[in-house]
LUMBA-404562 format. One line per field, with one value per residue: residue in three letters; y, x, z of N, C-alpha, C in turn. Coordinates in Angstrom, 3 decimals. Each point is the difference from the previous one (the first is absolute). Example, Ala and Ser with C-alpha at 12.3 -4.5 7.8 and 13.67 -1.06 7.14 Angstrom:
REM LUMBA-404562
residuo ALA;SER;
n_Y -5.690;1.050;
n_X 13.190;-0.350;
n_Z 7.800;-0.720;
ca_Y 1.190;1.190;
ca_X -0.890;0.820;
ca_Z 0.000;0.060;
c_Y 1.200;1.090;
c_X 0.900;-0.770;
c_Z 0.000;0.730;
//
This chain:
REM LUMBA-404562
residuo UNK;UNK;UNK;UNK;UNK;UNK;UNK;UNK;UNK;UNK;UNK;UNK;UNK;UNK;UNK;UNK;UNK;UNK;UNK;UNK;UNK;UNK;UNK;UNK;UNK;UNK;UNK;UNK;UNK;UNK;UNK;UNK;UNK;UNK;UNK;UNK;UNK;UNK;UNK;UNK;UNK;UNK;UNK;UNK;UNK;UNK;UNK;UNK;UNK;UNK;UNK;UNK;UNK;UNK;UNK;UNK;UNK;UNK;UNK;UNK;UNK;UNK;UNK;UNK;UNK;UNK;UNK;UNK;UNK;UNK;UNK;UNK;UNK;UNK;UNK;UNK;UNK;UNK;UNK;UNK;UNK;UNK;UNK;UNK;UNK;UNK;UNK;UNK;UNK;UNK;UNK;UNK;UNK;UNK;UNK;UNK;UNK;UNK;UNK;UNK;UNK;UNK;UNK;UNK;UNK;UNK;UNK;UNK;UNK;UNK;UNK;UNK;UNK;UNK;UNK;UNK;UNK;UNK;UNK;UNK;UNK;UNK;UNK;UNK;UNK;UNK;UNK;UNK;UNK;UNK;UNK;UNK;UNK;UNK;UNK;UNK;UNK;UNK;UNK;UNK;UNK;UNK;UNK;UNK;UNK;UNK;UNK;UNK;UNK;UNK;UNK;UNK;UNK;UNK;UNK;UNK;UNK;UNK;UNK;UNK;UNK;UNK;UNK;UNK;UNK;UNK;UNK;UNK;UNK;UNK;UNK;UNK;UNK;UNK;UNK;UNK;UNK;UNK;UNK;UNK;UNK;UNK;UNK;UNK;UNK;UNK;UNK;UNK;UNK;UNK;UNK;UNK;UNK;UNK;UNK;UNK;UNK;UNK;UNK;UNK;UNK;UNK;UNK;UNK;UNK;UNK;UNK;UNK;UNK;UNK;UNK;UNK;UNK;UNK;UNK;UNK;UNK;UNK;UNK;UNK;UNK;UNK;UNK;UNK;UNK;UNK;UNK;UNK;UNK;UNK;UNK;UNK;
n_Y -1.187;0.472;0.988;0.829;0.553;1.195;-0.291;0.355;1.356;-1.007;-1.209;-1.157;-0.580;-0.185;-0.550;1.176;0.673;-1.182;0.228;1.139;0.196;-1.295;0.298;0.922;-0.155;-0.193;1.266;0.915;-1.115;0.636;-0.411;-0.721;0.581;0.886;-1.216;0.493;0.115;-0.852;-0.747;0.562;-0.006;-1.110;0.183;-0.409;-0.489;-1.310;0.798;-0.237;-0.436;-0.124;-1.359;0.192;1.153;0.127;1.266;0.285;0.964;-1.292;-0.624;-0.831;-0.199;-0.294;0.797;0.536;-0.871;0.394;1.898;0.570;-0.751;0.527;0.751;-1.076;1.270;0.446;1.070;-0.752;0.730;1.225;1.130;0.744;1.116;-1.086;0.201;-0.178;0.798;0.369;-0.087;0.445;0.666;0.575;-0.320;-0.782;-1.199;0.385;1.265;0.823;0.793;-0.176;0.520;1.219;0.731;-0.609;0.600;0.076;0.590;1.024;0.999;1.373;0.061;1.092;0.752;0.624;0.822;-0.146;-0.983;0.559;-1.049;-0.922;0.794;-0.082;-1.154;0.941;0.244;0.292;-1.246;0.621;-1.403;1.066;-1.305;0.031;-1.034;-0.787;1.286;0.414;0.939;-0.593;0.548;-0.197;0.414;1.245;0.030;1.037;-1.038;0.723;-0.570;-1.464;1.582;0.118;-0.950;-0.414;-0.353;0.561;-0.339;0.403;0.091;0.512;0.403;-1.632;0.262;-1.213;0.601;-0.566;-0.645;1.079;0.075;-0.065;-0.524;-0.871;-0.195;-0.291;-0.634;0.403;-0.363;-0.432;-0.952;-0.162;1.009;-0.015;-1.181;0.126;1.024;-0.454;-0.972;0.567;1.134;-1.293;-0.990;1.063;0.190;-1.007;0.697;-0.569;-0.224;-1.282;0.196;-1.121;-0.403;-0.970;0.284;-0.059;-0.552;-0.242;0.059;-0.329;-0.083;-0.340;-0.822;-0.126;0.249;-0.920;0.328;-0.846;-0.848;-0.619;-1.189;-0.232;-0.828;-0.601;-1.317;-0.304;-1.424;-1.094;-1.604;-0.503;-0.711;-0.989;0.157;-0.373;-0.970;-0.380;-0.507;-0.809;
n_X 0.855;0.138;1.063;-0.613;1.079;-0.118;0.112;0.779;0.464;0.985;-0.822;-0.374;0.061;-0.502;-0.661;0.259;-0.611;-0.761;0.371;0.226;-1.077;-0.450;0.412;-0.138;-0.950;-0.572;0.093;-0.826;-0.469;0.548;-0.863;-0.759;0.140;-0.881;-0.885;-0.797;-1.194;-1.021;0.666;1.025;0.484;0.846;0.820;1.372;-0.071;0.165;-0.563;0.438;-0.891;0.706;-0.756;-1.337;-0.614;-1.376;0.440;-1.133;0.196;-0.934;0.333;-0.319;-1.311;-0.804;0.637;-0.318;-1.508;-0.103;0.253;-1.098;-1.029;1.034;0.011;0.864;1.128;0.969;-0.070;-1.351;0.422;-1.187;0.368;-1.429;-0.730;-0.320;-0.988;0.631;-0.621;-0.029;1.174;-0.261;-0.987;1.440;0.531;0.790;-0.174;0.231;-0.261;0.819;-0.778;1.811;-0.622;0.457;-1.385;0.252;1.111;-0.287;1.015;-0.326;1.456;0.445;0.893;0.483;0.617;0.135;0.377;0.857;-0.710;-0.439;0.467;-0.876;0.662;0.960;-0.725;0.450;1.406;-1.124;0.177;-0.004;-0.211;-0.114;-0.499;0.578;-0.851;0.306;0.128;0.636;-0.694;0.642;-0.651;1.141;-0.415;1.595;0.035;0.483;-0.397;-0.098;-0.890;-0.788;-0.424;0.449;-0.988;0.753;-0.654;0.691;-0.546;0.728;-0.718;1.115;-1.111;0.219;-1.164;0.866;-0.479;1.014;-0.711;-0.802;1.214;-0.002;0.798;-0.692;1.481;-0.062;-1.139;-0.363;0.435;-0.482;0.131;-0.875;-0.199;0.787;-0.163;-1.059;0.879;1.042;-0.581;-1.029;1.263;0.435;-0.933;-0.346;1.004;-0.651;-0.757;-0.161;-1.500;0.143;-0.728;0.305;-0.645;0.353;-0.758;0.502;-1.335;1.632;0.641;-1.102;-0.057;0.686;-0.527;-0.967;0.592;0.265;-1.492;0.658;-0.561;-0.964;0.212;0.288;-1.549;0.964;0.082;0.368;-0.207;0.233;0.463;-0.498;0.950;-0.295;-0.559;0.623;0.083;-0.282;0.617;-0.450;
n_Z 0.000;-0.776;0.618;-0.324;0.153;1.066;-0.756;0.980;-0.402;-0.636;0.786;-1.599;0.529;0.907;-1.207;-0.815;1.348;0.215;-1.459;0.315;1.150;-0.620;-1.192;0.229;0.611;-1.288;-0.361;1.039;0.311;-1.039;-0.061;-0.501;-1.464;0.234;0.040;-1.140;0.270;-0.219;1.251;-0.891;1.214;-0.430;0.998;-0.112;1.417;0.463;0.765;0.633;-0.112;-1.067;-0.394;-0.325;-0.757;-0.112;-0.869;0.085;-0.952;-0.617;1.538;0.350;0.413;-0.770;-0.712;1.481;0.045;-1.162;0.241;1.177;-1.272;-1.486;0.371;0.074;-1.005;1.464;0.894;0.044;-0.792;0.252;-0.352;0.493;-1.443;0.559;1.047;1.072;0.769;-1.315;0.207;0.907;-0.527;-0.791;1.622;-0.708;0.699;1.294;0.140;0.267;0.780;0.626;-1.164;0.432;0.032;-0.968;-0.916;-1.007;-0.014;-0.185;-0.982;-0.765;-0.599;0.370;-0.674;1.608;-0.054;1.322;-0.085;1.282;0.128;0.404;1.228;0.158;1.081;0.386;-0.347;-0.458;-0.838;-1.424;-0.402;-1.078;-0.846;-0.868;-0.498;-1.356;0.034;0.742;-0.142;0.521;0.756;0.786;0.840;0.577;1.267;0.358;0.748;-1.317;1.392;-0.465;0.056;-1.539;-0.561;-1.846;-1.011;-0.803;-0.700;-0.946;-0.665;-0.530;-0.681;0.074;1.257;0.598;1.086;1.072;0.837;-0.764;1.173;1.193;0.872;1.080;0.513;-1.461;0.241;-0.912;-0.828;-0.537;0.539;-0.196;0.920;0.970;-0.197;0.067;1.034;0.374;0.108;0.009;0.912;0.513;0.301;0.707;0.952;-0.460;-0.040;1.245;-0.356;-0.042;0.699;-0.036;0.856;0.647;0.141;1.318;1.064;0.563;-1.340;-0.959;1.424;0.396;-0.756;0.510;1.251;-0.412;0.000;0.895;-1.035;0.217;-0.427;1.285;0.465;0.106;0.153;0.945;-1.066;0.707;-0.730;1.187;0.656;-0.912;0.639;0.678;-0.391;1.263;0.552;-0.003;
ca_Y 1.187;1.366;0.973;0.866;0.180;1.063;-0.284;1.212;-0.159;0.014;-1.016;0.767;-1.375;-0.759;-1.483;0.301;0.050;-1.422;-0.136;0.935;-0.984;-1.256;0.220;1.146;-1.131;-1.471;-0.093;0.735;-1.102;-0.986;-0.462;-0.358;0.104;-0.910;-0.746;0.885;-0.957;0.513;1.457;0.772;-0.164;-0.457;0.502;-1.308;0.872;-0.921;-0.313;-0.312;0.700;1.101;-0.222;0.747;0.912;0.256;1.033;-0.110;1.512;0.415;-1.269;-0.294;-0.945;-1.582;0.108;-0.339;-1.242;-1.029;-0.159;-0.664;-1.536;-0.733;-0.104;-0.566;0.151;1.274;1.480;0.239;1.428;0.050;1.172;0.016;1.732;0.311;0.045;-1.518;-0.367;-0.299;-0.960;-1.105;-1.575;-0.669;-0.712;-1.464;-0.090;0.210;1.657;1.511;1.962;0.348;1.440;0.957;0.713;0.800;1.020;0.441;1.350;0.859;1.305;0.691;0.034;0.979;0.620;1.442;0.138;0.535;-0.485;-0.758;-1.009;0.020;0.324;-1.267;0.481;0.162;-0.874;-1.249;0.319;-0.527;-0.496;-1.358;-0.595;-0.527;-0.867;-0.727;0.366;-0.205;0.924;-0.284;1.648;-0.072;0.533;-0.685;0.766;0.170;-0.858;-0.966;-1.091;0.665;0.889;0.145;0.176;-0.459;-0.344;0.294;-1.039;0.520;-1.101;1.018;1.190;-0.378;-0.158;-0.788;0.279;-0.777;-0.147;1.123;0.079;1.070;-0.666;0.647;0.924;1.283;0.533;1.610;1.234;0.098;-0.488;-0.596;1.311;-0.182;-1.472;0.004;1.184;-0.450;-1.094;0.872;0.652;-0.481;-0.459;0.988;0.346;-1.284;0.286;-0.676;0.658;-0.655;-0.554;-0.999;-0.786;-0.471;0.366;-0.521;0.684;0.762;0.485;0.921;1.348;0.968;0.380;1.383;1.573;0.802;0.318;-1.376;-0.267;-1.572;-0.699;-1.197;-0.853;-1.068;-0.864;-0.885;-0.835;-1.084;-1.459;0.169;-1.357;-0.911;-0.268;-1.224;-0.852;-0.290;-2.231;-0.062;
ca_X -0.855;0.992;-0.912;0.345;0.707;0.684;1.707;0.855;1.058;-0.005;-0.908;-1.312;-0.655;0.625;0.840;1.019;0.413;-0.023;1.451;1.061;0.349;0.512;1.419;0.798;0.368;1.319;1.814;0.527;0.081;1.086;-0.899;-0.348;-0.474;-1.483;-0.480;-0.990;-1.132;-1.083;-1.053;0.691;1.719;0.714;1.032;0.702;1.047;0.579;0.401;-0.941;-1.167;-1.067;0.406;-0.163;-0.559;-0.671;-0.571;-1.111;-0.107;-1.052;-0.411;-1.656;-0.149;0.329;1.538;0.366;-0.216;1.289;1.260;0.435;-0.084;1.343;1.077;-0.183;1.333;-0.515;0.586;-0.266;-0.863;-1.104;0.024;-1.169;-0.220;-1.391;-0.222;0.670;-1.401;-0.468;0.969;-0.348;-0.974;0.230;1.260;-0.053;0.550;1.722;0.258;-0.895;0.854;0.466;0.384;-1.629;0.128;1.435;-0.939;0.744;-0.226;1.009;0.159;0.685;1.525;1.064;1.347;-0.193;1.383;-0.232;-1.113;0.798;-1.264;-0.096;1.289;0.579;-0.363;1.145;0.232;-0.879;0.932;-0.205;1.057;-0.494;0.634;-0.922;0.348;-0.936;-1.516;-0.710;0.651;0.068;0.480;-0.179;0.236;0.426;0.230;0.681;0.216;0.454;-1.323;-0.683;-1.494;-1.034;0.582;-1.426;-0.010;-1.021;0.513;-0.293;-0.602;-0.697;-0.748;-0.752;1.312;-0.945;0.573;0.160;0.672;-0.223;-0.664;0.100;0.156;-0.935;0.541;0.462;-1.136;-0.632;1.298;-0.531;0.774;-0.893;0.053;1.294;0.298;-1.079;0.428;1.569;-0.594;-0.630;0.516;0.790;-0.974;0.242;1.168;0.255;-1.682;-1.480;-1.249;-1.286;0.493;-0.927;0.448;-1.056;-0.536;-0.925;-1.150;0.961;0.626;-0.990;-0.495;1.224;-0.084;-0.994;0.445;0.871;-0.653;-0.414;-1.666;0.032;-0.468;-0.906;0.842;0.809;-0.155;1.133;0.015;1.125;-0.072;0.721;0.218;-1.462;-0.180;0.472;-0.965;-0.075;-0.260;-0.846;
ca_Z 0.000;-0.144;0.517;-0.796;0.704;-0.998;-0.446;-0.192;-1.071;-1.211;-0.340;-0.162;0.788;0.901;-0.613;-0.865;0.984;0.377;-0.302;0.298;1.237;0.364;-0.591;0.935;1.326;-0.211;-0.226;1.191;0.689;-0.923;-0.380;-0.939;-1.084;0.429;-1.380;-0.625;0.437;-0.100;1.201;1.004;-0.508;0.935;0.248;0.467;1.182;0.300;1.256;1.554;0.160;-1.264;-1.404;-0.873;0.128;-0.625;-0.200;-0.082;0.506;-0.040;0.292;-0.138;0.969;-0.759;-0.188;1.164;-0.024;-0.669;0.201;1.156;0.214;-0.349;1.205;0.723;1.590;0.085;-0.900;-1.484;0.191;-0.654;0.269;-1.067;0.456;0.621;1.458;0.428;-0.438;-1.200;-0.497;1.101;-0.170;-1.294;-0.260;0.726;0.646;0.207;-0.510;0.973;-0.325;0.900;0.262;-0.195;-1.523;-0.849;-0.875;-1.204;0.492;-1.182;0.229;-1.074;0.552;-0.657;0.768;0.371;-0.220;1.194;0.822;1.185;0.655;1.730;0.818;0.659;1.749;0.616;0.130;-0.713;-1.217;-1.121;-1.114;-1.587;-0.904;-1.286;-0.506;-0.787;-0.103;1.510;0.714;1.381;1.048;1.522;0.930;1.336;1.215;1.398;0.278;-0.920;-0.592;-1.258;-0.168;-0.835;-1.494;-0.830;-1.498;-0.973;-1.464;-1.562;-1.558;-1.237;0.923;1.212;0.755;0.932;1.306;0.129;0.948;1.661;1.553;1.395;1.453;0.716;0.523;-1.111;-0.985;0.103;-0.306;-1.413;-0.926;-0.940;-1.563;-0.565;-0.217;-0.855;-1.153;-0.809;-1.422;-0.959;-0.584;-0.356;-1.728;-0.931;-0.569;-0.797;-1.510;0.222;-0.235;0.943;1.096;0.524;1.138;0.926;1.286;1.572;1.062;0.839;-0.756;-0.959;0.495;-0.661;-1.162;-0.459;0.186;-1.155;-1.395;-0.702;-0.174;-0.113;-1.280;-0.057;1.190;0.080;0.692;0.121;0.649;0.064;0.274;0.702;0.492;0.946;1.324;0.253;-0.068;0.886;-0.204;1.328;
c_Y 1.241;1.162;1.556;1.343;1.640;-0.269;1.327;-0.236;-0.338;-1.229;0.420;-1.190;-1.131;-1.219;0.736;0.327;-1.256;-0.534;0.047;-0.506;-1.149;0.100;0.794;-1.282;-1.198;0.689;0.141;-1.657;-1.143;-1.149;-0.754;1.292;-0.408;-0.150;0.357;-1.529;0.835;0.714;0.452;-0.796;-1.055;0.322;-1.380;0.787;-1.225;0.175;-0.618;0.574;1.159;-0.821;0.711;0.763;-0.198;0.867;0.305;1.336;0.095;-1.243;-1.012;-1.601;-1.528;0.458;0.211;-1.640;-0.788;-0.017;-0.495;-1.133;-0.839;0.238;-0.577;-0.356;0.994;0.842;1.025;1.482;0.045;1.643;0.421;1.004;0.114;0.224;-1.380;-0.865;-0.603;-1.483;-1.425;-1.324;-0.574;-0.736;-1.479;-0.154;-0.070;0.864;0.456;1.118;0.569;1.800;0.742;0.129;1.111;1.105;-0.074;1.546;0.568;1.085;0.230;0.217;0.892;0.166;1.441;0.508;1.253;-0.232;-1.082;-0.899;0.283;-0.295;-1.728;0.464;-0.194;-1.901;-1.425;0.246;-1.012;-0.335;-0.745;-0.054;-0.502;-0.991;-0.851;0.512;0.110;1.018;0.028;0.728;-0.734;1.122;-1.180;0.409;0.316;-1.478;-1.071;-0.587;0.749;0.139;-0.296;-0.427;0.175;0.167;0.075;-0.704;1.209;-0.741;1.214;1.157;0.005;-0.162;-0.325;-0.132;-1.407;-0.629;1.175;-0.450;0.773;-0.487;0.435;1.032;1.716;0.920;1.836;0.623;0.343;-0.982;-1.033;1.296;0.060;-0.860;0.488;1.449;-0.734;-0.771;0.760;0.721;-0.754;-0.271;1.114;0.489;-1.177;0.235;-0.638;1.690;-0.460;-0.953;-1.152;-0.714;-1.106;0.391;-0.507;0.879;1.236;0.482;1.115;1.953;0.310;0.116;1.046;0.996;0.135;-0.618;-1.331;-0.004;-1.171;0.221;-1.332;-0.726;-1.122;-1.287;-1.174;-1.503;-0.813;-0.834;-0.487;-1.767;-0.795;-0.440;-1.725;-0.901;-0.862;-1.454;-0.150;-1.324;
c_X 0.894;-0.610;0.089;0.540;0.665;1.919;0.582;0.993;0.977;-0.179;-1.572;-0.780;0.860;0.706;1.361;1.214;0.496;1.127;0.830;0.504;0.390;1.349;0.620;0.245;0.893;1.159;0.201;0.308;0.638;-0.794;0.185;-0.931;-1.586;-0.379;-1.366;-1.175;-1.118;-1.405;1.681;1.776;0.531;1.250;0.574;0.726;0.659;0.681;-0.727;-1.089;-0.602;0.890;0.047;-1.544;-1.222;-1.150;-1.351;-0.962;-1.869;-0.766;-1.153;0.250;0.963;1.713;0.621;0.359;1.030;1.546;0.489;-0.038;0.746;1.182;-0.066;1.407;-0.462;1.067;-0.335;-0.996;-1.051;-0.248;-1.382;-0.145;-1.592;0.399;0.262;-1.684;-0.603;1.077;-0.037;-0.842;0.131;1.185;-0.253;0.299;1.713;-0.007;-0.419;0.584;0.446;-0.046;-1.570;-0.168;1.216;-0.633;1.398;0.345;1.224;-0.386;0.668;1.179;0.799;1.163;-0.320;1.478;-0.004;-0.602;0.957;-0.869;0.694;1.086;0.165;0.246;1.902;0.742;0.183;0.868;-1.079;0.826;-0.708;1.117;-1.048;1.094;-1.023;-1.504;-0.416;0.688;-0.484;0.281;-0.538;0.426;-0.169;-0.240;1.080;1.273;0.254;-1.347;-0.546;-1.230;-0.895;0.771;-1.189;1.094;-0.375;0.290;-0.519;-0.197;-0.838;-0.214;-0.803;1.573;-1.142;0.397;-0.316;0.479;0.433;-0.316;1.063;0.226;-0.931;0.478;0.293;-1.366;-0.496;1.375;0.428;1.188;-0.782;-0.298;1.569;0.180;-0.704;0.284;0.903;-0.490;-0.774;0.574;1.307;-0.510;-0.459;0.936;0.697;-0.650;-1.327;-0.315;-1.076;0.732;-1.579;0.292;-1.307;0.040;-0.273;-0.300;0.637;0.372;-0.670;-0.019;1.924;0.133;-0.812;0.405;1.450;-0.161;-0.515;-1.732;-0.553;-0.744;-1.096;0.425;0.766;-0.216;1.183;-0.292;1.060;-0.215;0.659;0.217;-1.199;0.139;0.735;-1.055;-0.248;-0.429;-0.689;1.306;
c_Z 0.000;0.710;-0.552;1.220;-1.009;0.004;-0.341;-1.769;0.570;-0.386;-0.242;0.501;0.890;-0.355;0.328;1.768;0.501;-1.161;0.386;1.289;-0.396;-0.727;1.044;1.507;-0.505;-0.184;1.630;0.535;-0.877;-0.597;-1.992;-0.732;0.460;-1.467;0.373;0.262;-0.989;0.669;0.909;-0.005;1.294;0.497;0.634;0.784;0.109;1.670;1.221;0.468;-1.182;-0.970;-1.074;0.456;-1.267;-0.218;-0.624;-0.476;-0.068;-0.063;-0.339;0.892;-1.039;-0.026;1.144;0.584;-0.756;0.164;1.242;0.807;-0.398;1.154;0.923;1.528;0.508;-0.573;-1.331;0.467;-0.987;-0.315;-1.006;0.634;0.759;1.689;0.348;0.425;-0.818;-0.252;1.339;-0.352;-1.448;-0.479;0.564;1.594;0.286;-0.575;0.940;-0.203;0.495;0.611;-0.071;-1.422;-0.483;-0.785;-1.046;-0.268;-1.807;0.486;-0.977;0.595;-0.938;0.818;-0.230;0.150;1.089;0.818;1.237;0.792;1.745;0.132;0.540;1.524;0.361;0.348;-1.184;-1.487;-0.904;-1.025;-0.867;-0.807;-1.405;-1.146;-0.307;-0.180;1.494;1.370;2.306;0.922;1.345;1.058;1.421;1.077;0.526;0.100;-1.435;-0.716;-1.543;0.993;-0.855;-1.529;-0.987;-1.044;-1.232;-1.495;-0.942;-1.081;-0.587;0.738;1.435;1.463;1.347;1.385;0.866;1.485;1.414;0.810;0.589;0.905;0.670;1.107;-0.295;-0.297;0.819;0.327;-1.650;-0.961;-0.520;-1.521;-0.748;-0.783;-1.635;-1.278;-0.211;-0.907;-0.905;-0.949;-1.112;-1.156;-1.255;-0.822;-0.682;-1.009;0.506;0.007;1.318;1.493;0.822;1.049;0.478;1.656;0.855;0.240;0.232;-0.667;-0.260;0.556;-0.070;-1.637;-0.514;0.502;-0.832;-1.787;-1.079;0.010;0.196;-1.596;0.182;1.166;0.243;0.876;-0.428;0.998;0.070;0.248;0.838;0.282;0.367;1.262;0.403;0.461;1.590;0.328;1.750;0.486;
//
């Protein structure tokens, strides 16, 4: 069921957003080339716990059922642009939804030339690096610890943020805005135009105060281990 959703420029529909993300996340997580489906895209992760990933941008009950009834290891992901609600009563058994409702979120991305992002909290140091398409900005504390990092992957004009968080020790000192200007600005200053991400519950509200939109809502399931079988 597709949802019709206002799509900021410089995507003119969300398919074309939901690209951009799954290519942009496979390069950020080194990932496999995702192979193109007929309701949507597979991604091969090959690790512990996220084999692989299956992308869904305009789900429907029967193509839920099948894909998540062929799986049969776990690790296997289910990512569909509806309310986790809506995706609950259409998966096989051995699936569930570890997370809240997500949101698919974009924004327009330039380079402002003078433009100074949030001060770094005394003490505290930032260090990025970029390579293979993948530009990485952590901040430290005082004491060395990592505070805060994230990630961002470039593929074209598209550029896909990745992996933001914040120590819970670190948070409301703005290095979540920090984190989030160094990658932006970085991807810009690469030629992205568009900037996409997936979203948590938690995430989403630092994204919107710095200009991101949602596109649509996200739901994330997982196959998880059959239950062990019990002998009397």
């Amino acid at each position: 069921m597709p949802f019709d959703y206002t799509v900021p420029a410089p995507f003119t529909h969300t398919s074309e957003a939901v690209r951009a993300w799954v290519h942009g996340w496979a390069v950020s997580r080194g990932a496999a080339v995702p192979s193109s489906r007929p309701w949507g895209f597979t991604v091969e992760i090959g690790l512990p716990g996220h084999a692989m990933s299956h992308v869904l941008p305009s789900p429907d009950e029967r193509t839920v059922r099948e894909i998540t009834g062929r799986a049969t290891g776990p690790g296997v992901w289910l990512k569909a642009l509806v309310p986790p609600t809506t995706l609950a009563p259409w998966l096989a058994p051995g699936w569930s939804l570890p997370g809240g409702p997500g949101a698919l979120m974009s924004t327009p991305l330039s380079v402002t030339p003078g433009h100074i992002g949030p001060a770094l909290p005394r003490g505290y140091q930032l260090h990025t690096r970029t390579g293979a398409g993948v530009t990485r900005a952590v901040v430290h504390s005082p004491d060395g610890a990592r505070a805060a990092r994230g990630r961002i992957a470039v593929t074209g004009s598209a550029a896909v943020v990745d992996q933001v968080e914040t120590g819970p020790a670190h948070r409301r000192r703005g290095l979540g805005r920090l984190i989030m200007h160094t990658l932006t600005a970085a991807a810009a200053g690469q030629g992205a135009t568009a900037g996409v991400l997936a979203a948590t519950p938690e995430g989403r509200a630092l994204y919107e105060t710095t200009g991101w939109v949602v596109l649509a809502p996200l739901a994330s399931a997982v196959r998880g281990p059959d239950p062990v079988e019990t002998r009397p």
